[in-house]
N, C-alpha and C positions, 0 to 999 in steps of 0.2 A: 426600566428604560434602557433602550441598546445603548453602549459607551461609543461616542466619538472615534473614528479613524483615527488613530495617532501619529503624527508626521513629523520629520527629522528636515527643514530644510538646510542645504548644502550647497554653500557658492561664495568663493572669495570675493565675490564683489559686495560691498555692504546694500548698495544701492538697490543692488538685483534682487536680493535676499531681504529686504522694508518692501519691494512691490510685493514678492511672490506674497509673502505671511500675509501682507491688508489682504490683498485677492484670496489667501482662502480661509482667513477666518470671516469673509461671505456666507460661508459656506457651515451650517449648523454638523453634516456628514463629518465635517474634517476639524480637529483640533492639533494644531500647531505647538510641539512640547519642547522644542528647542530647534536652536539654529547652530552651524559648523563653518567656520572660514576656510578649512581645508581638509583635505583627506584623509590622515592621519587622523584628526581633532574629531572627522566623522565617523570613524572606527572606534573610537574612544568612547563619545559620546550612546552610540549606537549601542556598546557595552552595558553603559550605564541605563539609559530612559529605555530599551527595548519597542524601539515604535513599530508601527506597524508599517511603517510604507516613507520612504527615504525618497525626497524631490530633488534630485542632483544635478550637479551640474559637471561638463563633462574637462573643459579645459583651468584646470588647477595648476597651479603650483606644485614640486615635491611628487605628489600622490593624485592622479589625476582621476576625473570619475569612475572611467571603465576599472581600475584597479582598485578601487573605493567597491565598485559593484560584484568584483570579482573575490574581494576578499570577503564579504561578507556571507559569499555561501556557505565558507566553512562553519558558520556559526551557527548552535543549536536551534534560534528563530529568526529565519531570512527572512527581512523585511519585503518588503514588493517595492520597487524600483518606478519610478517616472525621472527620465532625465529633463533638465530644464535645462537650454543653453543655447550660445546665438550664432551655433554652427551645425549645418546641417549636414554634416559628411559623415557621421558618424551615427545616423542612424543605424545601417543595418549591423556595424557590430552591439549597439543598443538591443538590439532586439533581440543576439543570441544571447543577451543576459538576462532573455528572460522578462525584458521590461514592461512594464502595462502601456506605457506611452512615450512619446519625444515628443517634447515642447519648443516651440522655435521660439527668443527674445527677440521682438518685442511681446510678450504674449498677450496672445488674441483670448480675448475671455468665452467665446462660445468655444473653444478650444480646449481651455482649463475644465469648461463644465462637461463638457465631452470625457475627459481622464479623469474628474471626479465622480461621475457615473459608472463609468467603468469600476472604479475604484470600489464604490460601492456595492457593485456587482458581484467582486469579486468576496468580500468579505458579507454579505447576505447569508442568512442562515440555511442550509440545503435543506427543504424538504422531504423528509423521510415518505418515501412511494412503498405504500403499504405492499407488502408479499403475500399472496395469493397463497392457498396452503396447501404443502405438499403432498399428493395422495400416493400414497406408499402401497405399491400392489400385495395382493396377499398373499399370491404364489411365483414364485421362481419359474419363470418357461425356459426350461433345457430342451432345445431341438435337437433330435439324433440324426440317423441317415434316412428315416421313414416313419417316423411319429415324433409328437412333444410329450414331454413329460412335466408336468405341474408338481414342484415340489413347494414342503411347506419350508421356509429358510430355515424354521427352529430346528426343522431338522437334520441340515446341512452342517457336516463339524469342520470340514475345511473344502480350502478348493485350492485345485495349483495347476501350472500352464508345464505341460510336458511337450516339445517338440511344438506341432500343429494343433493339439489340442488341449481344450482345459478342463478338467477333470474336476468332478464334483463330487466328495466324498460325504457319502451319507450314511445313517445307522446300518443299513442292512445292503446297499447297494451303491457302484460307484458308478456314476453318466459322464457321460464323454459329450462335447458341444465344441463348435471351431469359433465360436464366439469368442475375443481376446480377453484373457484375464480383467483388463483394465473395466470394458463393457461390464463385466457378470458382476465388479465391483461396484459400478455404478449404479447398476438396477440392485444390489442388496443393500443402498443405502437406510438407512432408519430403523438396521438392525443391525444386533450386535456384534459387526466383523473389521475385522485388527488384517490390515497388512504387515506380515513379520518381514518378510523377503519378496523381491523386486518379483518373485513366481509363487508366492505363496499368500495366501488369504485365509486364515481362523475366525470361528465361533469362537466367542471370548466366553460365551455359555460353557464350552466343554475343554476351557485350560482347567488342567488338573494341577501342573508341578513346571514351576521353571529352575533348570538347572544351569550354572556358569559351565561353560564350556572353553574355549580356548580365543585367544587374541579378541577377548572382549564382546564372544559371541555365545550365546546361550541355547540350551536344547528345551524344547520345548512340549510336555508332556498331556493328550489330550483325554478324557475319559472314553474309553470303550474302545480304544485302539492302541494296538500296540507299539507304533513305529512312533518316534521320534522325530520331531521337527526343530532344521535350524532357524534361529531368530539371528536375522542381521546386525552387528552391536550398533548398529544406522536405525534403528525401529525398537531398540531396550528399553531406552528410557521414556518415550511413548508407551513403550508395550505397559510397561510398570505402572507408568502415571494412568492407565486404561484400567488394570487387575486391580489398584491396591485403594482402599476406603483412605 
């Protein structure tokens, strides 16, 4: 069984704070886990029980609501905020804090049930919307200046953007495409290619040897070819965490 919305009510007045808790222990959604006479004491308490959703109020003594609201972003679990108070000028700074709701006193009970729906709106379990599966093309279409050419990726050992074009380096042959790195990257998803540098894109098939090179930046050695690639020390520890069992 799903657990109760957990709630923190907050308001110096004792009076205000016996109506709010009867009105929402009404309510089966919402359980009521302590009460605050002031700002401070709601910060504290807030520490201690970790509710899920703080009913405040905004003219306090000392530590007034909005600073009650404002301090509790810093904290590892910000509760969700409803102000409850019997001044209405202060809704719209209510609302850049974020709040589900402003409650005017006296409060109107289709009003409460109103920000308790929300409420539970809010904390509802999100439906996972199943993902359709991705069909991974089989060939790479590199377009030149007067034909395409269909490669297989396996065969592909790197690719990098020179000036205007992006160059595809394969076993026997290199194609040139004005399609931008970023693109060729995308349509080679769901095989196996490592961006070293912000122009450079590897077959992690055909790292042979990575060596430390200078201020933290590595070179990078591929089978069947000769030249050397720099690996950005921004892409090492990915590159690594990609190569190593």
């Amino acid at each position: 069984m799903k657990r109760p919305i957990q709630a923190l009510v907050v308001d110096d007045e004792r009076f205000s704070r016996e109506e709010l808790v009867h009105l929402l222990n009404q309510y089966s959604a919402i359980q009521v886990i302590g009460e605050a006479e002031s700002g401070d004491t709601a910060i504290m308490k807030v520490l201690q029980l970790q509710p899920d959703v703080l009913f405040l109020d905004v003219e306090m003594p000392r530590m007034d609501g909005m600073e009650v609201a404002k301090a509790v972003q810093e904290l590892k679990k910000v509760p969700k905020i409803i102000f409850a108070t019997a001044y209405p000028d202060f809704a719209v700074d209510a609302f850049r804090h974020d709040a589900i709701d402003y409650l005017l006193k006296p409060f109107d009970e289709a009003e409460l049930r109103d920000a308790v729906t929300k409420l539970e709106q809010r904390f509802a379990p999100q439906k996972e919307v199943p993902q359709a599966p991705v069909q991974t093309p089989s060939k790479l279409a590199v377009e030149g200046e007067d034909n395409i050419h269909y490669l297989n990726p396996e065969d592909v050992i790197y690719v990098y953007r020179e000036e205007r074009w992006t160059k595809i380096v394969g076993k026997t042959h290199t194609y040139e495409t004005r399609s931008p790195l970023k693109e060729v990257e995308h349509r080679l998803r769901g095989f196996s290619f490592f961006r070293i540098h912000k122009s450079y894109l590897v077959n992690l098939d055909y790292v042979d040897r990575l060596t430390p090179w200078f201020n933290g930046a590595y070179q990078l050695e591929l089978r069947g070819r000769e030249e050397q690639l720099s690996v950005s020390r921004n892409y090492v520890k990915e590159l690594r965490k990609q190569l190593e069992l």
